[in-house]
Structures are given as C-alpha cells and as structure tokens.
C-alpha positions as CSV (number, residue, x, y, z in Angstrom):
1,X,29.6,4.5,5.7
2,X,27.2,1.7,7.5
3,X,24.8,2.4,10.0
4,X,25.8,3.5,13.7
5,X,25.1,1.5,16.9
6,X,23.5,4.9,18.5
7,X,21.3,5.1,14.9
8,X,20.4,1.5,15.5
9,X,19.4,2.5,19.5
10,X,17.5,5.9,18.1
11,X,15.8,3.6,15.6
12,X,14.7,1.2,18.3
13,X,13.3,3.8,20.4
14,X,11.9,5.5,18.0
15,X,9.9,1.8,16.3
16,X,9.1,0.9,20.6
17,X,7.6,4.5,20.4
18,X,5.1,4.1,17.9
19,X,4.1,0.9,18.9
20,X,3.1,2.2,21.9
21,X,1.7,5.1,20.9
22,X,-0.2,3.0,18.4
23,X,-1.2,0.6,20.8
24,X,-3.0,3.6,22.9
25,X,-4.7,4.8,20.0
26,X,-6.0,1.0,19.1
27,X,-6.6,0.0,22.3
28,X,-8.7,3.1,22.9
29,X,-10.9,3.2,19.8
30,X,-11.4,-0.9,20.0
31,X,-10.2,-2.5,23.4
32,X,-7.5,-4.6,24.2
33,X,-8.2,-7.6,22.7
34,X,-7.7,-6.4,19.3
35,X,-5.0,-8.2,16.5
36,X,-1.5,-7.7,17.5
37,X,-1.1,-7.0,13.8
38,X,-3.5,-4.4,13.5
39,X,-1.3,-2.6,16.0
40,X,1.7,-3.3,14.1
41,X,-0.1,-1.8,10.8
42,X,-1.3,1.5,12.9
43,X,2.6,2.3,14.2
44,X,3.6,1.4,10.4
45,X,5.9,-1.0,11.8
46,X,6.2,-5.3,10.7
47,X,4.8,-7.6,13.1
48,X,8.2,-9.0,13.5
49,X,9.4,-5.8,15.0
50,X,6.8,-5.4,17.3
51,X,6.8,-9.2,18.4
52,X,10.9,-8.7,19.3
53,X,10.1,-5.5,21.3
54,X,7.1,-7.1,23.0
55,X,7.3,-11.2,22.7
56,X,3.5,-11.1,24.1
57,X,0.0,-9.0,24.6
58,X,0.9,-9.1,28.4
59,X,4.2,-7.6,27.9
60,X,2.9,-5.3,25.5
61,X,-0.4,-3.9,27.5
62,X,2.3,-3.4,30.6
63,X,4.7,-1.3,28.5
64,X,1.4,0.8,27.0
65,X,0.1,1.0,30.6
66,X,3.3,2.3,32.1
67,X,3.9,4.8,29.0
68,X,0.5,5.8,29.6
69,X,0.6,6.5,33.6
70,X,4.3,8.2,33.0
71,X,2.3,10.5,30.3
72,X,-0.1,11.0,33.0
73,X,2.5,11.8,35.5
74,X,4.5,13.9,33.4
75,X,1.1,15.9,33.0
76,X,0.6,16.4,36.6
77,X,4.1,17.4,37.2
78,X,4.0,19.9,34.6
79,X,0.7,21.3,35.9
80,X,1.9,21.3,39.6
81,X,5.0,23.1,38.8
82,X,3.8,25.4,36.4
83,X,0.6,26.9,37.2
84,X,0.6,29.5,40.4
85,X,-2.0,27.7,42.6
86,X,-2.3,24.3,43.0
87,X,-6.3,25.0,42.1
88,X,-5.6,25.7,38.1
89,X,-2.8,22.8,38.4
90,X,-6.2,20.8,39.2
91,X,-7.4,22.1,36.5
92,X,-5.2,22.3,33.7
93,X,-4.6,18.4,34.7
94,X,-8.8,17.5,34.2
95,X,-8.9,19.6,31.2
96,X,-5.7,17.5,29.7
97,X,-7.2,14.1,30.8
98,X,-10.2,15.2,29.2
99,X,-8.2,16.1,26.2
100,X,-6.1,12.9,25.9
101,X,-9.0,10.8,26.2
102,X,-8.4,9.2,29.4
103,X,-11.8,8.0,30.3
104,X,-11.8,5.9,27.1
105,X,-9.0,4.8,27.8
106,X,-9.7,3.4,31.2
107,X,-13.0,1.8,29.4
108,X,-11.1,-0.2,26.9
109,X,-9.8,-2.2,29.2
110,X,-11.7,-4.8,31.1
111,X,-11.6,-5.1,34.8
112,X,-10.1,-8.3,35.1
113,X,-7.3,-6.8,32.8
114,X,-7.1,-3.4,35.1
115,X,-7.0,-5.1,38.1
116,X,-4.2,-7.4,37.1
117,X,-2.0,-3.8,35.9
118,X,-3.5,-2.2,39.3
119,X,-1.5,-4.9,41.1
120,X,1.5,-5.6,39.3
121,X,4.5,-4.3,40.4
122,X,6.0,-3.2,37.2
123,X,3.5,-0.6,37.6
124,X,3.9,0.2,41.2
125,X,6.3,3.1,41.1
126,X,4.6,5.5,38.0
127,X,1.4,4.8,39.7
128,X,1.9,6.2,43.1
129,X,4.3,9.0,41.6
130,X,0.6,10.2,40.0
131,X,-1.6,9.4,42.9
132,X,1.1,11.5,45.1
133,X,0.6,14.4,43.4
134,X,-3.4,14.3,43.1
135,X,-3.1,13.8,46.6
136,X,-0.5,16.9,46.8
137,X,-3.1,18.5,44.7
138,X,-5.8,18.3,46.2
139,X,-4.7,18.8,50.1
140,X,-3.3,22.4,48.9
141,X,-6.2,23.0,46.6
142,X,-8.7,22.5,49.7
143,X,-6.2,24.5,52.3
144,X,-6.5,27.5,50.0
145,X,-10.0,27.5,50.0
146,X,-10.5,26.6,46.4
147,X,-11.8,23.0,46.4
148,X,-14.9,21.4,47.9
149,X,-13.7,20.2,51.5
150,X,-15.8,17.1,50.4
151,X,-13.8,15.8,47.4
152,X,-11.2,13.9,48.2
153,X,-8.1,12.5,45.2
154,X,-10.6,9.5,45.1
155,X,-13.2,11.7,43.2
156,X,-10.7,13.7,41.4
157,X,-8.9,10.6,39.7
158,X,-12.5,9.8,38.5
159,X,-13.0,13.1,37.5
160,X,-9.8,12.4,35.4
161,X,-11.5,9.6,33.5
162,X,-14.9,11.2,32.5
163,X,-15.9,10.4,29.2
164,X,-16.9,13.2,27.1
165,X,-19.9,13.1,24.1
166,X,-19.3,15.7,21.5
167,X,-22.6,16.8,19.9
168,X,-22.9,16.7,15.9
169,X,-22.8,20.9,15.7
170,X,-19.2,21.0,18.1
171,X,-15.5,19.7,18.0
172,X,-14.0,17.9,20.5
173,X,-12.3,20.7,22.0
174,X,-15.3,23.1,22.1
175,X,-17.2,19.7,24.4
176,X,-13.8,19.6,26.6
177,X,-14.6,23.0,27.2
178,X,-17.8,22.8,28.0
179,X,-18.2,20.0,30.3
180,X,-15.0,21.6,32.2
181,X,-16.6,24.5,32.8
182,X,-19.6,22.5,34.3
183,X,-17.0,20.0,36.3
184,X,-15.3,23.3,37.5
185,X,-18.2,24.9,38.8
186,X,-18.9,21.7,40.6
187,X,-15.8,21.3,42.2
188,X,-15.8,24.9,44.2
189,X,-16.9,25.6,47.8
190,X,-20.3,28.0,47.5
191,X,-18.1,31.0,48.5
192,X,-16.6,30.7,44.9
193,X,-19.8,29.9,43.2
C-alpha cells in the first residue's frame, strides 16, 4: 500500500511547520541573517525541502513573521475570551509574551527588515486582528477602572516586547514572574496600588 495524497499534504504541513518553528527559534537566538541551512539542520529537515516550501529568505522571514503574529493573535484571543475581566486578559497576554520570548524576537530583526514586514500587505490582516484586540483590551481594561488612564495599546504592545534578564540563581520562569509582578504593579491606577 503506497503513500496517500492526504499523508503527503500532513507531511508537508507538518516539514512547513518545523521550518517555521525552527526559523523562530534561529532567528531569535542569532538574527535573521543567519544560513538558510542552519535552519534547515534545526527543523531536522534537507535544505532542498525548505528551499521548495520557501524559494527565498524573503519569502521565508514573511511566512515566520505571519506564523508568529497569528501565534500572537491566537494568544490574545484566548486571553480575551477566557479570562473574566479584560484586566487579567491583559495580563495573562504580557505574561505569555514574556514567556515566548517576544522582545527577542522583535530585536532579532533589524529595522529596515521590520519596517519592510510592518508594511507589507501579506501581513496586513494578522497584524491589525492583534492590534484590535490590544486596543479592545485596553479600552475595557481602563473603563473598569483597572488600568492606568495614561497607557494607551501603544505602551502595552511595548510592554509585550520587554526583554527579560534571568539572574544566575533563577529560571526563566521564576524572572517572568518577577518582572510581571513589577510591570503589573505599574500598570494600575493608585486606587489599586
């Protein structure tokens, strides 16, 4: 019995998964210009295969940067819809950006790269689906009285790129933590303090 067309599809999707998921992890740790083939070796994948999903860097940083802002909106969604105030959505989202690494992210790649992504219109939709609901976010965060009157989705979405230093004597997690609770605090009117 040979191989299915939907096996072949699953395959495909599951080899343009890794790549990209690869690619995130590369491009984080060492930028964007970094070896196509390095990125290849991390998703355990040939070159060949990731040169006939993406035939170029461009069209591969454009896939990683939509997979990335569709991550990003999935997150908000989920925190929107599940949490009982929009206040902890706000919150659950920072601590998850601070978990996923966002703010390294956003510093691997150069300006001239992100501004070429923040115009292109492959981009266009999955970007203002996430700055919608920061926006959503943070209008019903400050109507309930729970965010600063003062900090606008402008500050929040750099609050969702803050780059986090974990000392030698904690784990990742345990600086997340720590830095949200300070970020947190921050972030309330003085009523809440």
């Amino acid at each position: 019995m040979g191989i299915t067309a939907e096996q072949l599809r699953a395959d495909a999707r599951s080899n343009r998964d890794q790549i990209l998921n690869a690619a995130l992890a590369v491009f984080r740790e060492r930028g964007t210009e970094v070896p196509m083939k390095d990125i290849a070796d991390h998703a355990g994948v040939g070159v060949g295969t990731l040169y006939r999903r993406f035939p170029d860097r461009d069209a591969l940083l454009i896939a990683a940067a939509r997979a990335h802002l569709e991550r990003l909106a999935d997150l908000a969604t989920t925190a929107w819809r599940e949490e009982q105030t929009a206040w902890l959505g706000m919150c659950r989202l920072l601590r998850e950006c601070a978990e996923m690494q966002l703010g390294a992210q956003a510093a691997a790649v150069g300006p001239a790269t992100h501004q070429a992504m923040h115009v292109d219109p492959r981009l266009t939709g999955v970007r203002a689906a996430v700055v919608d609901l920061v926006e959503r976010m943070t209008a019903q965060a400050q109507a309930d009285g729970d965010l600063r009157t003062d900090i606008g989705p402008e500050e929040i979405a750099l609050l969702m790129t803050v780059q986090i230093y974990t000392r030698g004597d904690e784990s990742y997690s345990d600086a997340v933590a720590r830095v949200m609770r300070i970020m947190v605090d921050g972030l309330r009117p003085q009523q809440h303090s």
